[in-house]
VOGU-3710 file (C-alpha; in Angstrom, 3 decimals, decimal comma):
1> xxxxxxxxxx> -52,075/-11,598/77,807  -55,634/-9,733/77,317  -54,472/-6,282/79,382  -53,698/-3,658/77,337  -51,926/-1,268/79,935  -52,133/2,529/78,194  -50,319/5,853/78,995  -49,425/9,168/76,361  -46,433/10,111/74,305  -44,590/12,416/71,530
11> xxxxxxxxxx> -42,193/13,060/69,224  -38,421/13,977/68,531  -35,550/13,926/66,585  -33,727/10,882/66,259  -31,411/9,295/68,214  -30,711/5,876/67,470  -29,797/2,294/67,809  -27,066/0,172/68,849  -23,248/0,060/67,048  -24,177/-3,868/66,736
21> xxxxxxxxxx> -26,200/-3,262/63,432  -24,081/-0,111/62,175  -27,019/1,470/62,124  -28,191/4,860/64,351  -27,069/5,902/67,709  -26,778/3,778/71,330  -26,204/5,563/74,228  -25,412/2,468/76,367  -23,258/-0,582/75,376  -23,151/-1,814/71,785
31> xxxxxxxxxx> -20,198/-1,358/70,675  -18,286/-3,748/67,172  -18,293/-6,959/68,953  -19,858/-6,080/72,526  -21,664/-9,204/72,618  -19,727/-12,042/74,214  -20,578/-15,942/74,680  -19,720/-19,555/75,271  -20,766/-21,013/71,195  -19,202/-21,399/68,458
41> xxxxxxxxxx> -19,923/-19,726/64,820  -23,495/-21,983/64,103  -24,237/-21,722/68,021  -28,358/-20,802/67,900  -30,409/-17,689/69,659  -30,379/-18,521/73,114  -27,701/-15,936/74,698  -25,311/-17,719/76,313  -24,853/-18,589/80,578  -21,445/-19,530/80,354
51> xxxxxxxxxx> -19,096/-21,513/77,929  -15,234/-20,793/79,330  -14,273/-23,279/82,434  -15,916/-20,701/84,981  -18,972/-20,129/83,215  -20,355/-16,256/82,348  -18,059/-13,207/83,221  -14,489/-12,606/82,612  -13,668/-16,402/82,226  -16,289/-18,381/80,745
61> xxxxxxxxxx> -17,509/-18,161/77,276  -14,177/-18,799/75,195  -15,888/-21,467/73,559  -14,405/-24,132/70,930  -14,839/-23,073/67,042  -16,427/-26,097/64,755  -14,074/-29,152/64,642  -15,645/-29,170/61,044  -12,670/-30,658/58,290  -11,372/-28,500/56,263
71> xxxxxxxxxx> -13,016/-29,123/52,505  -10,071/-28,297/50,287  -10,675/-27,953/46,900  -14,298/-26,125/47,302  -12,467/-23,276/49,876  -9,289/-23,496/47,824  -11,491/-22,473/44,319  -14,101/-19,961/46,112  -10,905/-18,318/47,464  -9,566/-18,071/43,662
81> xxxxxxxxxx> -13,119/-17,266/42,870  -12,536/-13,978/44,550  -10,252/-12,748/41,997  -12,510/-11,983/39,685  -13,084/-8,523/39,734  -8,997/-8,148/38,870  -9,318/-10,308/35,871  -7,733/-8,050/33,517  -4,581/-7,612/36,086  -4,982/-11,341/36,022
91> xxxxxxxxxx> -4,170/-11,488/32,635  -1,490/-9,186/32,346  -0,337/-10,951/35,001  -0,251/-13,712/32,720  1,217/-12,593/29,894  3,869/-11,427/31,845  4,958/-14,583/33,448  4,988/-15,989/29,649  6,996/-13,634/28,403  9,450/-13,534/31,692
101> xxxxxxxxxx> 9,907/-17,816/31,531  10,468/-17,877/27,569  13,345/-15,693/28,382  14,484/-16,630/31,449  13,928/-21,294/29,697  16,136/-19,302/26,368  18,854/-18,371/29,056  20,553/-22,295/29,833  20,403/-22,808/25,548  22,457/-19,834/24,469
111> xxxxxxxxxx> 24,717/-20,253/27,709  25,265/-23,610/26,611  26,390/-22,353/23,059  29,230/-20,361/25,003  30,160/-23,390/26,590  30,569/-25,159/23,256  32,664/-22,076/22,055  34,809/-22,247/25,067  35,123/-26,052/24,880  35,625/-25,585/21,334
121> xxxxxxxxxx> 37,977/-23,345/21,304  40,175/-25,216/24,078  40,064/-28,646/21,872  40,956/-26,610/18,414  43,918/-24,989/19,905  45,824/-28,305/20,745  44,673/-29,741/16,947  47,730/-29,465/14,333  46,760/-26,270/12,387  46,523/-25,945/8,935
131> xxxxxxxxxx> 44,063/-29,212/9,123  40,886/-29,130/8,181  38,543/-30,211/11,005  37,737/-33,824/9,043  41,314/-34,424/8,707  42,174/-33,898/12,073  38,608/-35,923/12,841  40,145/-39,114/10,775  43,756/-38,631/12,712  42,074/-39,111/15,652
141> xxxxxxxxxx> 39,927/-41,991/14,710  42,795/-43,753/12,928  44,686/-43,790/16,034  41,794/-45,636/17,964  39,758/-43,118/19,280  36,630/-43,735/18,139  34,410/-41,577/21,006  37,308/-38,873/21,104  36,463/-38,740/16,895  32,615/-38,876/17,239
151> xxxxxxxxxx> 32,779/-35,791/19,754  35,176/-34,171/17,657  33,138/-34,683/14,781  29,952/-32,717/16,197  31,690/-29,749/17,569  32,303/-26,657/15,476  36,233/-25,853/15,793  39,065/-24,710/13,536  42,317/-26,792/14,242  44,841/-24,644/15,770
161> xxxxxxxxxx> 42,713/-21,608/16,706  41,383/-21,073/20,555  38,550/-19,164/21,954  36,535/-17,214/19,570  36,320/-14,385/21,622  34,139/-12,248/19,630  31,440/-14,788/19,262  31,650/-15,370/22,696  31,134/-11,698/24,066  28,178/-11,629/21,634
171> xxxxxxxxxx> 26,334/-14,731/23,317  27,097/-13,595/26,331  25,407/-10,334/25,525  22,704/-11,989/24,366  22,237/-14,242/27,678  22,686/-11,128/29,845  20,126/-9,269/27,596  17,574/-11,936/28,083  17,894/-12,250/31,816  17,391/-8,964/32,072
181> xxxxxxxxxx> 14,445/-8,688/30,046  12,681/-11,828/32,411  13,568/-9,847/35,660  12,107/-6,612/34,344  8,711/-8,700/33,539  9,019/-10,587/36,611  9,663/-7,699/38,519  6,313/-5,806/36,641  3,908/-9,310/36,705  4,491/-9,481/40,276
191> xxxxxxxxxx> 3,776/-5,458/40,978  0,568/-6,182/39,463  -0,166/-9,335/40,947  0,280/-7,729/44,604  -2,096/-4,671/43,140  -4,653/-7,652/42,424  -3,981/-9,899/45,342  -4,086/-6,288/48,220  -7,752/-5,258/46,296  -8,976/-8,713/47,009
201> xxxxxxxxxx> -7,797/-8,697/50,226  -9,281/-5,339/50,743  -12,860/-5,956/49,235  -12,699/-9,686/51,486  -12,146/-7,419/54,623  -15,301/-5,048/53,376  -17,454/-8,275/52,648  -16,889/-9,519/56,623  -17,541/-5,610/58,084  -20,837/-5,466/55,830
211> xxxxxxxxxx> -21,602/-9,062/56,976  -21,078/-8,030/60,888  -23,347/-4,841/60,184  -25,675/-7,307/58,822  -25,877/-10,330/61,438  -28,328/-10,536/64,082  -28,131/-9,797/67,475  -28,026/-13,407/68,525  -24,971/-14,311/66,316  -23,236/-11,649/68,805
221> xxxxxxxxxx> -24,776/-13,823/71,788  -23,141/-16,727/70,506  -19,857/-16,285/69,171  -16,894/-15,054/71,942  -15,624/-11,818/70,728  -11,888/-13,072/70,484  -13,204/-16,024/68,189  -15,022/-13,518/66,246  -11,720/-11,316/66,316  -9,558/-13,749/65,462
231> xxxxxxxxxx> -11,531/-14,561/61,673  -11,832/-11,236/60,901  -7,605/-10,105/61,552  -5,591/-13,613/61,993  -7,258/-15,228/59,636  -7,863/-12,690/56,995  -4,095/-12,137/56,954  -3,193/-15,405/56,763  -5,232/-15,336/53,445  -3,587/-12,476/52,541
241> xxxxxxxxxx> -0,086/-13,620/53,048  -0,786/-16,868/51,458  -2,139/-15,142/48,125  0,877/-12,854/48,278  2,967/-15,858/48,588  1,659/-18,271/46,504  0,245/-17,115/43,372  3,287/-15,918/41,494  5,473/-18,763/42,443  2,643/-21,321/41,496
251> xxxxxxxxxx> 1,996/-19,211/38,003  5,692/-18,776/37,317  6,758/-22,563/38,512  3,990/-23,962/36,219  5,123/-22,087/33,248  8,503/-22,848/34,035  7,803/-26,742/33,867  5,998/-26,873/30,664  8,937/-24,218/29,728  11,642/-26,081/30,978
261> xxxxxxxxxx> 10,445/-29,478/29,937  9,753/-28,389/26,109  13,504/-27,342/25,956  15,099/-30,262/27,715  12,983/-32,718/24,572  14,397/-30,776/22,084  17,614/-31,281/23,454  17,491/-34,570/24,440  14,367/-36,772/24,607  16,254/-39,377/26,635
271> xxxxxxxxxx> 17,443/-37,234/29,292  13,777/-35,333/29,766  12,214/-38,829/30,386  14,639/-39,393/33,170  14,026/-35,773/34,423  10,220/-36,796/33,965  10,331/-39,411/36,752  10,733/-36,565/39,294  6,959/-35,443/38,582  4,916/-38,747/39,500
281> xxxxxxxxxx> 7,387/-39,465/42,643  7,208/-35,765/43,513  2,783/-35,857/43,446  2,738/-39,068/45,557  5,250/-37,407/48,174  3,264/-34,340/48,593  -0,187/-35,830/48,244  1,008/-38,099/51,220  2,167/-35,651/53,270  -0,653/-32,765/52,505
291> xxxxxxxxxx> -3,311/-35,609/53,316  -1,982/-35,772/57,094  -1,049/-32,088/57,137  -4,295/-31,142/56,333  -6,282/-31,398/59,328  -3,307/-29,881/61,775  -3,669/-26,768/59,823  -7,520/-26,612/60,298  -6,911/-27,210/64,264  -3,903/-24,577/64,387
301> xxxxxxxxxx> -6,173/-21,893/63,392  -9,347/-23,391/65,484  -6,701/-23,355/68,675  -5,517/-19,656/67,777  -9,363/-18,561/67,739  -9,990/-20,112/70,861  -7,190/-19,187/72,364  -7,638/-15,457/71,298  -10,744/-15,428/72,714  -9,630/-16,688/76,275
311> xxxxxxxxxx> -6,877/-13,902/76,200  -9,801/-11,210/75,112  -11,783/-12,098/77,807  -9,212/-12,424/80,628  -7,568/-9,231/80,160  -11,262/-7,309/79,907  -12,282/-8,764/83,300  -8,929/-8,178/84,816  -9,760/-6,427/87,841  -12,288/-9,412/88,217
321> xxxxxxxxxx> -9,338/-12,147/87,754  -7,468/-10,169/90,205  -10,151/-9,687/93,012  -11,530/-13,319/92,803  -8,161/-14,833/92,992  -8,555/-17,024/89,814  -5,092/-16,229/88,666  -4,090/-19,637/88,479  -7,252/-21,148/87,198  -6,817/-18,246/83,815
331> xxxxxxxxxx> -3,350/-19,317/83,838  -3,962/-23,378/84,007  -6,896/-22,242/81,057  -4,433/-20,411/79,202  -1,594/-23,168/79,707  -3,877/-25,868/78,114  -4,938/-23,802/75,010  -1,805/-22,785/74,602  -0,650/-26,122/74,244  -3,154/-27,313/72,259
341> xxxxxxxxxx> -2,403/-24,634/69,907  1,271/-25,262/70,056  0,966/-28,848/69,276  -1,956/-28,389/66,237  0,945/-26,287/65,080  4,196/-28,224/65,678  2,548/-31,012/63,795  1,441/-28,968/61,083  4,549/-27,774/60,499  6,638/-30,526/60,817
351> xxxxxxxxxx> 4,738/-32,836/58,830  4,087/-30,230/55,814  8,044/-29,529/56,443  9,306/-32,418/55,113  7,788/-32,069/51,885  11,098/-30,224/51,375  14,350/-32,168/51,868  12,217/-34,920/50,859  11,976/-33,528/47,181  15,393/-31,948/46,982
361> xxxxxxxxxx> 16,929/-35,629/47,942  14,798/-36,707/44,770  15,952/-33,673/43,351  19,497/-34,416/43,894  19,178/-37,908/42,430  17,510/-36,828/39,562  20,595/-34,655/38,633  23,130/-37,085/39,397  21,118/-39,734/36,907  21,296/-36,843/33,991
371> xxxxxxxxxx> 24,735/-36,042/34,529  25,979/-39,701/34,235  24,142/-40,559/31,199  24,550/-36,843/29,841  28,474/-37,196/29,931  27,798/-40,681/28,481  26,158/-38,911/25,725  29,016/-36,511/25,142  31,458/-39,059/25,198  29,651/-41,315/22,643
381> xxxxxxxxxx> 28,983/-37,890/20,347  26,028/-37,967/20,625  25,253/-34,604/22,426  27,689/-31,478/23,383  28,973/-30,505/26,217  27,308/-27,264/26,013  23,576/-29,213/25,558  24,729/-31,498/28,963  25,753/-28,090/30,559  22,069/-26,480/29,453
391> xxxxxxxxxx> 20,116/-29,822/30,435  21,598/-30,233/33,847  20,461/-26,292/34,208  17,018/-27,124/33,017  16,976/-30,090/35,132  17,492/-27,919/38,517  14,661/-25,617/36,582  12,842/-27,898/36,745  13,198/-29,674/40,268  13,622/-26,464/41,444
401> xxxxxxxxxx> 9,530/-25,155/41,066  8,211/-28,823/41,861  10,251/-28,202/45,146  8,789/-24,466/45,629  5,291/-25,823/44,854  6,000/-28,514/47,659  7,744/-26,505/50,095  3,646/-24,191/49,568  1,521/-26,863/50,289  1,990/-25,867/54,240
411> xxxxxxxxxx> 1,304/-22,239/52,991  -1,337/-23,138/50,768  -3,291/-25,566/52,905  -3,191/-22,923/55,884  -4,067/-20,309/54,080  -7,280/-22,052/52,487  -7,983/-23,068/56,266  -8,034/-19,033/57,392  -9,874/-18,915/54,314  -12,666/-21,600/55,025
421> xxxxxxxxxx> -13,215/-19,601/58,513  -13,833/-16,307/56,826  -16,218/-18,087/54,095  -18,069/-19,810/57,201  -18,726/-16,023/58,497  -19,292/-14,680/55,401  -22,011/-17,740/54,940  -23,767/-17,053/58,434  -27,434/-16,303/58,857  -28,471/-12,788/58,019
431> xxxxxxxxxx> -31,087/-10,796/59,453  -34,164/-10,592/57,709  -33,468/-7,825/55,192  -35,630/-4,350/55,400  -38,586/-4,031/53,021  -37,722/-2,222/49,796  -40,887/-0,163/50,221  -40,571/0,681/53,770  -41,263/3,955/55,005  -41,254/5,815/58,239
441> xxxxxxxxxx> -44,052/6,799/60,354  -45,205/10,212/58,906  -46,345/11,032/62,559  -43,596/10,661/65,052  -45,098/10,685/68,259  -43,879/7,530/70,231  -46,513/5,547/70,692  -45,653/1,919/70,983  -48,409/-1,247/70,926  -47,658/-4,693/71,592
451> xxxxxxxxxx> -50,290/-7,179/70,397  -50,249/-10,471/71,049  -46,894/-10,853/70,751  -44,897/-14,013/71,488  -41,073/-14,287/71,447  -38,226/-17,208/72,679  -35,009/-17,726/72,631  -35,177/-21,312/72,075  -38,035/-22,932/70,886  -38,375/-25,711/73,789
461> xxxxxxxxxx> -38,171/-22,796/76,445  -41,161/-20,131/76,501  -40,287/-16,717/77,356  -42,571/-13,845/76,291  -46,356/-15,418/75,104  -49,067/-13,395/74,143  -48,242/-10,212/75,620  -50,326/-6,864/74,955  -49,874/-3,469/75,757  -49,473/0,107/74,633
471> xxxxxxxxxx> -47,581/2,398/75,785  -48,996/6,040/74,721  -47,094/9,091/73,506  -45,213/11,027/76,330  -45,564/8,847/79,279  -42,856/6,571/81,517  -43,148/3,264/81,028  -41,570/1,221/83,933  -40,993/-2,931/84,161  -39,999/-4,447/86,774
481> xxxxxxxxxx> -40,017/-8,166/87,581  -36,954/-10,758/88,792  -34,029/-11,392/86,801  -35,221/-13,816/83,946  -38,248/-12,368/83,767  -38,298/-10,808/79,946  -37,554/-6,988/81,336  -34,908/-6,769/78,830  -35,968/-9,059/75,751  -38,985/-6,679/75,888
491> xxxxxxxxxx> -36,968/-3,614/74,527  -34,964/-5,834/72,243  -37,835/-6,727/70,941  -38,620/-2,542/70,462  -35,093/-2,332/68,664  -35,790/-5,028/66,855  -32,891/-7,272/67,769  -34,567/-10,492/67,701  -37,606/-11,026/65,030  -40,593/-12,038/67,329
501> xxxxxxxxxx> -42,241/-15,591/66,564  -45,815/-14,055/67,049  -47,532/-10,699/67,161  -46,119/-7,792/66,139  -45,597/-4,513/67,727  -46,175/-1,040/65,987  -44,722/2,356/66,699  -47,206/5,139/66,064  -49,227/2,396/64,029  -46,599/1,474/61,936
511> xxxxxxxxxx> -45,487/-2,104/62,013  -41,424/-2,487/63,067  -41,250/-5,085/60,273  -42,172/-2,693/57,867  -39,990/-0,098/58,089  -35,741/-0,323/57,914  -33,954/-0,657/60,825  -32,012/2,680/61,136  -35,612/4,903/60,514  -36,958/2,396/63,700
521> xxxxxxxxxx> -33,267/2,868/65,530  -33,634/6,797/64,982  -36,288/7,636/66,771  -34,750/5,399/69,777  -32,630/6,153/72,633  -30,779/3,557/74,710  -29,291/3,916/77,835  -27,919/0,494/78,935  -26,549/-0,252/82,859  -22,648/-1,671/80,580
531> xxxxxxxxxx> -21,760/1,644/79,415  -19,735/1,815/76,174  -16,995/4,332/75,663  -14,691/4,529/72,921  -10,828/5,725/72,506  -11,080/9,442/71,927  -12,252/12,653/73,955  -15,241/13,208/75,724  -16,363/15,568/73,423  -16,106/12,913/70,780
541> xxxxxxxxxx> -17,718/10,609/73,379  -20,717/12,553/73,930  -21,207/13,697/70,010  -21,604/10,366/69,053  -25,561/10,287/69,946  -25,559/13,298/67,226  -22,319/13,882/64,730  -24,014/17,124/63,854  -23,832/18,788/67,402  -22,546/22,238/67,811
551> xxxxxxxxxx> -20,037/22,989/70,717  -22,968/24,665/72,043  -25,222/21,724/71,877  -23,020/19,036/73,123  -22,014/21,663/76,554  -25,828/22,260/76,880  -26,542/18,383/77,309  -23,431/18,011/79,359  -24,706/20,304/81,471  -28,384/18,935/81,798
561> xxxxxxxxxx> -26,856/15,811/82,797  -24,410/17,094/85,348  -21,399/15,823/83,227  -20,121/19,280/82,878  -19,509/19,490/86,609  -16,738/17,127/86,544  -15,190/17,901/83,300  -14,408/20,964/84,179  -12,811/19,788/87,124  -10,221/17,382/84,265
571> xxxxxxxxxx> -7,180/19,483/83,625  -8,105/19,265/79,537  -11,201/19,691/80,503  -13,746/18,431/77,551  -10,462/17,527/75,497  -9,879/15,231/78,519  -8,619/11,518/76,166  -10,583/8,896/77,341  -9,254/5,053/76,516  -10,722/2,491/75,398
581> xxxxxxxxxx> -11,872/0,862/78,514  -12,360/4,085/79,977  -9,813/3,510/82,948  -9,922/7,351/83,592  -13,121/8,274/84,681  -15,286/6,380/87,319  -17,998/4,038/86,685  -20,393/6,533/87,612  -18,700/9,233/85,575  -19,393/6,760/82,303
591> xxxxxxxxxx> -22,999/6,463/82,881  -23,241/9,991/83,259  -21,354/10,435/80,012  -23,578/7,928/78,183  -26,627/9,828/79,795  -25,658/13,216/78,221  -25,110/11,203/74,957  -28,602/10,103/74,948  -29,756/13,982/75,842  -27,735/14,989/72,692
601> xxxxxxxxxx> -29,756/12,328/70,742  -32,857/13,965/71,593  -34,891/10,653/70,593  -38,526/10,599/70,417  -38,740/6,759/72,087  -36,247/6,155/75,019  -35,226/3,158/76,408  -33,596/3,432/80,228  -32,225/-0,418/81,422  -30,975/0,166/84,711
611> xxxxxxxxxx> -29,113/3,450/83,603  -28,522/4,468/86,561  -27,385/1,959/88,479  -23,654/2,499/88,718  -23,802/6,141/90,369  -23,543/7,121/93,641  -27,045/7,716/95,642  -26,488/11,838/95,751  -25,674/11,649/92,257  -28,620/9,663/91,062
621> xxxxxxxxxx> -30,643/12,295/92,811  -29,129/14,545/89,924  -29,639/12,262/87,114  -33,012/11,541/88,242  -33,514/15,470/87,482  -32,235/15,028/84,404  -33,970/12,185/83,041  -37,210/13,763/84,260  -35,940/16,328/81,771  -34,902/13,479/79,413
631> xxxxxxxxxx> -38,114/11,678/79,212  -40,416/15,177/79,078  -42,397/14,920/76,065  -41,386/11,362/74,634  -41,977/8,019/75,632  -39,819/6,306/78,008  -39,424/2,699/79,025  -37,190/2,323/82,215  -36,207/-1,170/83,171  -35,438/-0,490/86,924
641> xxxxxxxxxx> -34,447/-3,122/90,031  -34,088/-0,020/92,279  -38,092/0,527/92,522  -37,078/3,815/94,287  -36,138/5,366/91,011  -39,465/4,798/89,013  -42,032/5,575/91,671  -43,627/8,751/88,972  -44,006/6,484/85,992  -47,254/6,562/84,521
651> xxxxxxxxxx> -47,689/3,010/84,251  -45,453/0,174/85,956  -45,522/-3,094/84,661  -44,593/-6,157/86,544  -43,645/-9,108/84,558  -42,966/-13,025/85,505  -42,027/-15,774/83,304  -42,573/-13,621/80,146  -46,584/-12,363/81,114  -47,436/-8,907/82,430
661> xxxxxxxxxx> -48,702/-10,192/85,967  -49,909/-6,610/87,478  -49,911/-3,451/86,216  -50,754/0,196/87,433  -49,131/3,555/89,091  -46,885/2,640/91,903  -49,421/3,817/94,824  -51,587/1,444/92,624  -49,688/-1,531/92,924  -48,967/-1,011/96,472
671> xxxxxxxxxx> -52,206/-1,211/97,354  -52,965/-4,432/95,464  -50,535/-5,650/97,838  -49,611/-8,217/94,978  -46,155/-8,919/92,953  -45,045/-5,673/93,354  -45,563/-5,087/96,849  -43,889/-8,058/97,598  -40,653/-7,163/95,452  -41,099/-3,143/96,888
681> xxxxxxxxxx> -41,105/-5,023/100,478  -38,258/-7,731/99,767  -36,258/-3,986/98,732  -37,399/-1,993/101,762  -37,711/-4,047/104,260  -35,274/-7,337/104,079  -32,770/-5,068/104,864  -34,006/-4,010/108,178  -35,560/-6,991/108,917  -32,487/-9,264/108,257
691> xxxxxxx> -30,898/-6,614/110,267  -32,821/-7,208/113,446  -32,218/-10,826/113,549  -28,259/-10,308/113,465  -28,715/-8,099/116,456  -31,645/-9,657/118,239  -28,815/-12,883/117,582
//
């Protein structure tokens, strides 16, 4: 386009843009995750038509998340990676578990010492006393009892004395002092290791709400909001709950092997390479079943996005559901994802499950195999019963954490799954970031120039090519055109939502590139036909275009845009709680509230699409008043199908396919007789004229 349309402008204080960047003020829809669509996390720019079974609205755009494998090890260590910042804790941690195992490995030993005194004590008493204990060791040999003699022979008795009480109650207090000890560390490593594991969890959910503020518009347009939902709760709890879970077992249960297994050498190398065969047997088992595990986990939480995101969506467009009569066709939607999730789970579960009886059965054999060739052992003299008692102790040590560690893997290999769909968000494509030297316009007066400027969604589909224009400080800029047309993707472009291909547009000669997003955003208004209202009152509801309002301020717009007639007519009058959907007020009564929260704003560039399309005619009469008062003395842009509502705009533009095809005052365009007189007489006049063929019918 050559035209370059003109009309005046201003200045003002700011109001500011959409929630969707976390940056300044919208008036109209924009809320954390307003944006809904069909794609899935690396879905492109193109806003979405559809996606769910029924295509745009309440029941399309659930969409399916990547079917991408789940890369184990990479997630698994860039999850660990994350602990970083608690290293110290880490290390305390550390210590701690040392210090907890030594005593808690010590424990079995000096048990199995009071066993021997026991034992000991038991055999001495029935010897003849007065013997020494190699005399009564030869009396027993010479009458044939060889093994009876050997055993006798390494015990420590006294013939004809019993328990050594004394010595006992010392071991004892000994053992009791050193479990003790290991739960008080155990109880302290893990204290800190939840401190560590909750601030990681905390600075992961940080990371994804500074990501959000950071992604473009289009990642909104492409990613369902209960998808997008479900990565930043289900899934970052999942992590959470698997680092609270896992850590300190897999810490402690390591140290307790190499622990366990340095004891059970000393006491008997023999008996610790039986115990050893558990370890290969027990790898191959859970490497087996973790290999076909693996992908059920990364489908469970693919399902439960999906899934989420059908729920989200059916229970915003309710009324929709309800009025349409697609009951059943939400329920047969929600039936099938349901069951895909159910079965991605079942078979997650039940394969990871068996890693469990599966190593206690190898467990159990393992201990039966040491207690046969321990008692062998004793028999023979060549180890005590106390050491057999210890071993067989260490031996369910040490089954015991290769059977925790297995019993994880279901724990671990979800978790890293949750994981690998938070890292895929945290890894999407940011904006382009601000310049560090940007500044604002020093004068604010509104005006806005498009040159040349070319912009699509996808790059096989032209939208928006070569389109000039300026729009000059204080004067209405209306655009009108049929649906498809670029109306709207022409004040994106204003925000800065989408980055343009070509061109560039300036606001009071500055170019949008140059500056940061929330000075641009400030000196914008937006007033969007989806009104956005939060949980809280309607005071709270209309301060949000300016925090800073007085009382006095925030009745004053109220008032300007006739939303103080029907608050006062609410029993708490601007205390009135409105939810989050706001199911309290009418739809009308929501525009009007997003109206006065654009008057608060006081922007010096304001941006009308469709605003007031959802009240009734008498009232738009009223808010037509007040936007006139709105738009005095700043620049406007009004997107408008109702051409009733922007005949006094300085300039109209018409657009088609992208282009500006006409442009002019509405009398103007009228008289062309072109585009615009033949949408102003589709409006006026297809009405009446459809309307005379029913009756002349």
């Amino acid at each position: 386009m050559s035209e370059r349309p003109t009309a005046p402008a201003d200045q003002a204080t700011p109001a500011g843009g959409p929630a969707q960047d976390g940056q300044g003020t919208q008036a109209g829809q924009g809320g954390p995750g307003a944006a809904a669509g069909g794609r899935p996390l690396a879905a492109p720019v193109r806003p979405p038509a559809g996606g769910g079974p029924f295509g745009r609205g309440p029941f399309g755009g659930a969409g399916m998340p990547a079917e991408k494998s789940m890369n184990f090890g990479p997630s698994a260590r860039r999850l660990i990676r994350r602990l970083d910042p608690e290293r110290p804790r880490i290390l305390a941690v550390i210590a701690l578990a040392v210090i907890s195992v030594v005593f808690a490995v010590i424990g079995p030993k000096i048990l199995g010492r009071a066993t021997d005194i026991i034992f000991s004590g038991v055999i001495g008493r029935h010897l003849p006393a007065g013997t020494t204990k190699e005399q009564a060791v030869e009396g027993v040999r010479a009458s044939g009892n060889g093994n009876l003699a050997d055993m006798l022979a390494r015990m420590d008795l006294v013939p004809g004395h019993g328990i050594d009480f004394g010595a006992l109650a010392t071991v004892l207090t000994w053992a009791l002092v050193l479990y003790v000890a290991a739960s008080a560390f155990s109880w302290l490593q893990n204290y800190l290791l939840n401190d560590a594991t909750q601030r990681t969890i905390f600075r992961l959910r940080s990371d994804v709400e500074d990501k959000i503020n950071r992604l473009p518009l289009k990642f909104f347009d492409g990613q369902p909001r209960g998808e997008l939902l479900s990565r930043v709760t289900n899934d970052i709890d999942n992590v959470s709950q698997t680092l609270q879970q896992t850590l300190s077992q897999l810490l402690t249960s390591l140290l307790t092997v190499i622990g366990v297994l340095v004891m059970m050498f000393v006491i008997s190398p023999l008996l610790a390479v039986i115990a050893l065969v558990t370890i290969p047997v027990s790898m191959v088992v859970t490497g087996q079943v973790a290999k076909r595990s693996q992908k059920h986990f990364v489908a469970q939480w693919a399902h439960t996005g999906t899934l989420n995101a059908h729920i989200e969506e059916a229970f915003t467009g309710h009324e929709l559901v309800k009025v349409f009569g697609r009951g059943p066709e939400v329920e047969e939607v929600f039936r099938e994802r349901n069951e895909d999730l159910y079965k991605a789970s079942f078979g997650a579960q039940f394969i990871s499950g068996i890693i469990m009886p599966v190593m206690m059965f190898i467990g159990n054999l393992n201990y039966v195999a040491i207690a046969v060739v321990g008692a062998l052992r004793v028999a023979t003299g060549a180890m005590s019963l106390g050491d057999v008692q210890a071993f067989i102790q260490y031996s369910r040590q040490f089954t015991q954490p290769l059977t925790q560690v297995a019993s994880m893997a279901n724990l671990l290999q979800s978790g890293v799954a949750s994981a690998e769909r938070v890292f895929e968000l945290l890894d999407a494509e940011e904006q382009a970031p601000d310049p560090a030297d940007a500044a604002p316009p020093a004068d604010r007066r509104g005006r806005v120039e498009f040159e040349h400027v070319s912009f699509r969604y996808n790059a096989d589909q032209p939208l928006i090519e070569d389109l000039s224009l300026v729009a000059e400080p204080g004067h209405t800029i209306a655009i009108v055109g049929p649906t498809g047309a670029g109306k709207t993707t022409l004040v994106n472009l204003i925000m800065r939502f989408y980055e343009l291909d070509a061109g560039r547009i300036t606001l009071d000669g500055v170019d949008i590139t140059a500056m940061r997003r929330d000075d641009l955003r400030s000196q914008i208004g937006m007033v969007l036909q989806d009104t956005w209202l939060f949980g809280g009152t309607i005071r709270d509801n209309i301060a949000y275009g300016d925090p800073r309002a007085t009382e006095e301020q925030i009745q004053a717009a109220a008032r300007a845009t006739y939303v103080d007639r029907f608050v006062r007519t609410l029993p708490d009058g601007y205390d009135t709680v409105i939810d989050e959907e706001g199911s309290n007020v009418s739809a009308g009564e929501k525009q009007l509230l997003t109206i006065a929260r654009a008057f608060l704003a006081d922007p010096s560039l304001l941006i009308l699409d469709e605003a007031t399309s959802s009240v009734d005619t008498r009232t738009e009469v009223l808010v037509q008043h007040a936007m006139a008062a709105l738009r005095s003395d700043r620049t406007s842009f009004v997107i408008a199908h109702r051409l009733s509502t922007i005949r006094d705009a300085d300039l109209i533009l018409v657009m088609e396919a992208g282009s500006i095809v006409e442009h002019g005052t509405h009398d103007e365009l009228l008289a062309a007789r072109g585009a615009y007189h033949r949408l102003y007489s589709a409006q006026f006049s297809g009405a009446l004229v459809a309307a005379d063929g029913d009756m002349a019918g």
